[in-house]
C-alpha positions, 0 to 999 in steps of 0.5 A: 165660364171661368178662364180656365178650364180642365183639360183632358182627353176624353174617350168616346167609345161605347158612349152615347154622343149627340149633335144637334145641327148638321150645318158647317160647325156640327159636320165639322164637330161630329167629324172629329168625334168619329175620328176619335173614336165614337161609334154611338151618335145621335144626329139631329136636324130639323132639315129634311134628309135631302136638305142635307149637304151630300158630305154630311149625309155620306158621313150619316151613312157610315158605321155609327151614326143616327140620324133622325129629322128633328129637334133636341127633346129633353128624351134625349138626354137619357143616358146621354154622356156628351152633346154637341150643341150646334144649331143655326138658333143661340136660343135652342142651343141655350136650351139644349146646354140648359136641359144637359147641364140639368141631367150631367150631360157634358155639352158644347155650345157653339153659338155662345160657349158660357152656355156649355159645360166645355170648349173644343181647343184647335186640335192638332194630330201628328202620328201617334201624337195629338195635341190641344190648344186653346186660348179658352175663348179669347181668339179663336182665330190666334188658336188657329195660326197657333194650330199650325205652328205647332203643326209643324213644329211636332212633324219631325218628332211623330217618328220618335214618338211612335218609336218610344210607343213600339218600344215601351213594352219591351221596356217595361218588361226588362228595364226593371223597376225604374224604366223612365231613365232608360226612356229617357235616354233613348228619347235623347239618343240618335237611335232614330237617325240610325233607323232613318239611315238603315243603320238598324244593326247598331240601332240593335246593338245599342237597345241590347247594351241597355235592355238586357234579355231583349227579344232580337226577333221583336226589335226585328219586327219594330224595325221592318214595321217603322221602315213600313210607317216611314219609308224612305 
């Protein structure tokens, strides 16, 4: 695998996703998957239901998932558009990596990533935001400490993040044909500590004096639901 690699946020709604092993690392990997959006999983052990951790098995048990006790059959890559390979055995995972790369089905392999078609980078999520790092396979353990460094460093900025997303449609809508230097502007304003202080009078005022024809009801609703987003 080359040492760089694409990066990108891939949505998984409406596609058919597989993992294969419910150890710790496919029960960890397919956790995230639902917290992503995915709705059509296929999960597969060669375990017995009741070998299954009870975690695992309440998971299976929600809204989207499958589960079915058996191995990876090349059947399966029918329609498949991402698999996860995660197997207590390299040489079935090296066979699943094998069969998806065969039909176009994107695939991680845990057990040796040089056999998949893309890695998993330390995810971090704050808010509305989400970042990925990696460190395309060299430390894993440096990603992780790195993971939570950047952690805190985007903690204090999901509130300004889900102010600009709030915002952006009014933006869009009155700030004419060039809204990114009133984005901008408002991302380096004070206009947060003035919400964060109750100060949403002058947040008003100062969002009007910039976006002419604003909607004083919708910037009221902006203002009560962040207060209800970050109270206090």
């Amino acid at each position: 695998m080359s040492s760089f690699q694409y990066p990108i946020f891939l949505s998984l709604v409406g596609h058919k996703c597989l993992v294969a092993g419910l150890g710790a690392v496919g029960a960890r990997k397919m956790a995230t998957m639902l917290a992503c959006g995915a709705n059509d999983i296929l999960a597969l052990d060669t375990r017995p239901w009741e070998n299954l951790d009870e975690e695992v098995k309440t998971r299976i048990a929600g809204e989207g998932i499958r589960f079915e006790n058996r191995a990876f059959s090349p059947a399966d890559a029918h329609g498949l558009f991402l698999a996860i390979a995660a197997t207590s055995d390299a040489d079935e995972n090296a066979r699943i990596a094998k069969i998806c790369k065969e039909n176009n089905v994107l695939c991680n392999c845990a057990t040796n990533p040089e056999n998949g078609s893309f890695i998993l980078p330390a995810l971090v999520t704050c808010g509305d935001m989400r970042a990925a790092l990696s460190t395309c396979g060299a430390s894993p353990l440096l990603a992780g400490q790195m993971r939570r460094e950047l952690q805190e460093w985007l903690e204090p900025k999901k509130r300004q993040a889900w102010l600009l997303g709030a915002l952006r449609p009014l933006i869009l809508t009155h700030a004419g044909s060039n809204p990114r230097d009133l984005f901008l502007e408002i991302a380096h304003s004070d206009i947060q500590i003035w919400l964060d202080n109750g100060e949403t009078g002058r947040c008003r005022l100062w969002l009007q004096t910039r976006i002419p024809g604003l909607d004083t009801d919708c910037l009221e609703k902006i203002f009560s639901e962040y207060a209800n987003v970050f109270p206090g």
